[in-house]
C-alpha positions, 0 to 999 in steps of 0.5 A, a space after each residue: 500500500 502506497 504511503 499517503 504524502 501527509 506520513 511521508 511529511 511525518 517521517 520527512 519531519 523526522 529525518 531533518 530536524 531544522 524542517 518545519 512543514 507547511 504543506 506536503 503534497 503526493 509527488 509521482 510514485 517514484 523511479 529509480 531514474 528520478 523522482 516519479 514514474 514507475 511504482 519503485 518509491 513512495 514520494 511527496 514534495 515538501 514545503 517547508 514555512 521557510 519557503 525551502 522544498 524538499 523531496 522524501 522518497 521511500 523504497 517499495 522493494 528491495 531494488 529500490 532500496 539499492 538504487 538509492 543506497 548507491 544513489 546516495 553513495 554517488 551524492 557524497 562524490 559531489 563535493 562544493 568544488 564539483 558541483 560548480 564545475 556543473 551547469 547545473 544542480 545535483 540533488 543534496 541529502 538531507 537527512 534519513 529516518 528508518 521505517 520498517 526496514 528501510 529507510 525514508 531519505 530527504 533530498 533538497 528539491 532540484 527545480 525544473 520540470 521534465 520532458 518526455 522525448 518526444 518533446 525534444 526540440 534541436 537548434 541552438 536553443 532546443 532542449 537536445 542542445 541543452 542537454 548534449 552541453 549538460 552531458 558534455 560537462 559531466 564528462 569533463 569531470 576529472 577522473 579523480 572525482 570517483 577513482 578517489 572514491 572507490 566508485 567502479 571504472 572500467 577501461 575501455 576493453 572491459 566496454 567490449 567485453 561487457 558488449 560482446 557478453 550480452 550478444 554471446 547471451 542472447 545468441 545463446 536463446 536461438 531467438 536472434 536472427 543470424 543476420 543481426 549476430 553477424 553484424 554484432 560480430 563485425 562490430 564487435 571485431 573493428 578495434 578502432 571502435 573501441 580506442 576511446 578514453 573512458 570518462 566519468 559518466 552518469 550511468 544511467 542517463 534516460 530523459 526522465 533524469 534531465 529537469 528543464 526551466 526556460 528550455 536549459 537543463 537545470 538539474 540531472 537525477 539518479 546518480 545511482 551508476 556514477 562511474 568511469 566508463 564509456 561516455 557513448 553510454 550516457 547519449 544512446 537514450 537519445 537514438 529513442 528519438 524519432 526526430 533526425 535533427 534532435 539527435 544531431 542538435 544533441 551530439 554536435 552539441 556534445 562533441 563541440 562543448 567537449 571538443 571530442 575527438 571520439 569519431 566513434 561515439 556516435 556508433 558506440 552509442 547506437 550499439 548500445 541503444 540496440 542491445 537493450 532489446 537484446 538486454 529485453 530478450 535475456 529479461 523475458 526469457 530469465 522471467 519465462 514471460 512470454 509477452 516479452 519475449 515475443 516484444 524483444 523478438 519483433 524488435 529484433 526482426 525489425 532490427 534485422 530488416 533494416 539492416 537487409 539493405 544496408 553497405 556492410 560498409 557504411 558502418 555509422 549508417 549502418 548502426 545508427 539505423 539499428 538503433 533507430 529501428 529499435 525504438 520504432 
């Protein structure tokens, strides 16, 4: 049974000891990736007499209760200097109280509103500009913030393997089409697709972690994944985008605050949008559920259509084609 926002206030009250409430309403139900969505949190938005707002979120199953832990691990690693290096705001903890073997946890409010995909707009002044700018800054982080830590980093090999596993695993379903394992093998065989410099990375980068206000990005959630890793996995959410020109405004945007000189990132992180259907697959088939399975298959035959006319040799066409189809 989901926590009325008047209880979540009491436990919020109790977690910080400064806080004075003068209003709490019902925030969503909470997901691991931000502060509402799918059923993972109980959430309500506090108000307190100091005009101060504040988030209270607390787990509903064990999942939940992981992705915050490690959420608030990740938080700690934003010190002062850090934050300041980002164009903008990182949650804050504020303070936490037990409750029937889990904890409620308060947050500092981060202002903005979020906008589903579809809404993305291009150009300079379009949310896909803001966005590729704001993941741009994340990776500009130095190395340090989590190698001193002790959060995980992974070189940019372990990237391949990671990849090479989840096609070797769905391979072994008998349920992807040879023609699609043939072009994961391919890719996974050009070495100079994989020759990039890992950088700190959110993780776990979707649209709904981006809050807006007046078309910037004004705050990111759900740092549960902070790490060293390869950046191409915080920009393959974009290629959910049915929009040809959102997707370019986010990367030429990306690459010219980065000034990167990863020609493959964009493939990378096409690869990476294609093999959630794989990560689809391998989920239906672990929870014997055949609705899924058959989703994952009829994306994979899609994905393999589209890749029935393409040249072998215009690889980045090629890809981000897939990737495309993915989302279709």
């Amino acid at each position: 049974m989901a926590r009325s926002h008047l209880t979540l206030a009491a436990l919020a009250t109790s977690a910080v000891a400064e806080l004075d409430v003068a209003a709490a309403a019902s925030f969503g139900s909470g997901s691991i990736g931000g502060h509402d969505g799918a059923s993972d949190f109980d959430s309500a938005l506090i108000t307190g007499r100091d005009g101060r707002h504040w988030i209270i979120r607390v787990p509903r199953n064990p999942q939940a209760e992981a992705a915050q832990s490690a959420d608030l691990v990740a938080l700690r690693t934003f010190s002062a200097g850090v934050r300041k290096r980002l164009p903008f705001a990182v949650s804050t903890f504020a303070g936490q109280t037990p409750i029937y073997g889990t904890r409620a946890i308060v947050y500092e409010f981060v202002y903005g509103g979020k906008a589903p995909l579809g809404a993305f707009t291009p150009g300079p002044e379009g949310l896909a500009t803001s966005a590729g700018r704001a993941i741009a800054a994340i990776h500009a982080l130095p190395t340090s913030v989590i190698t001193d830590t002790g959060l995980p980093s992974f070189p940019a090999a372990a990237s391949l393997r990671s990849a090479v596993t989840i096609m070797h695993r769905a391979a072994a379903t008998g349920l992807v089409p040879s023609a699609l394992l043939g072009h994961w093998e391919r890719i996974a065989e050009d070495a100079a697709l994989w020759q990039f410099q890992p950088t700190v990375i959110n993780g776990a980068l979707d649209a709904d972690s981006l809050l807006f206000a007046e078309g910037a990005v004004t705050g990111i959630l759900g740092w549960q994944d902070l790490r060293v890793a390869d950046p191409a996995r915080d920009l393959q959410w974009i290629l959910g985008s049915r929009n040809d020109a959102v997707i370019a405004s986010t990367f030429d945007a990306y690459e010219r605050a980065r000034g990167t000189v990863d020609g493959a990132i964009r493939q990378r992180a096409a690869l990476y949008s294609e093999l959630e259907v794989a990560k689809w697959l391998l989920h239906g088939t672990e929870a014997r559920s055949t609705e899924i399975v058959d989703d994952a298959v009829l994306m994979l035959e899609t994905l393999t259509d589209s890749i029935a006319n393409q040249p072998t040799s215009n690889q980045t066409a090629d890809i981000e084609t897939l990737a495309k189809a993915a989302y279709r």
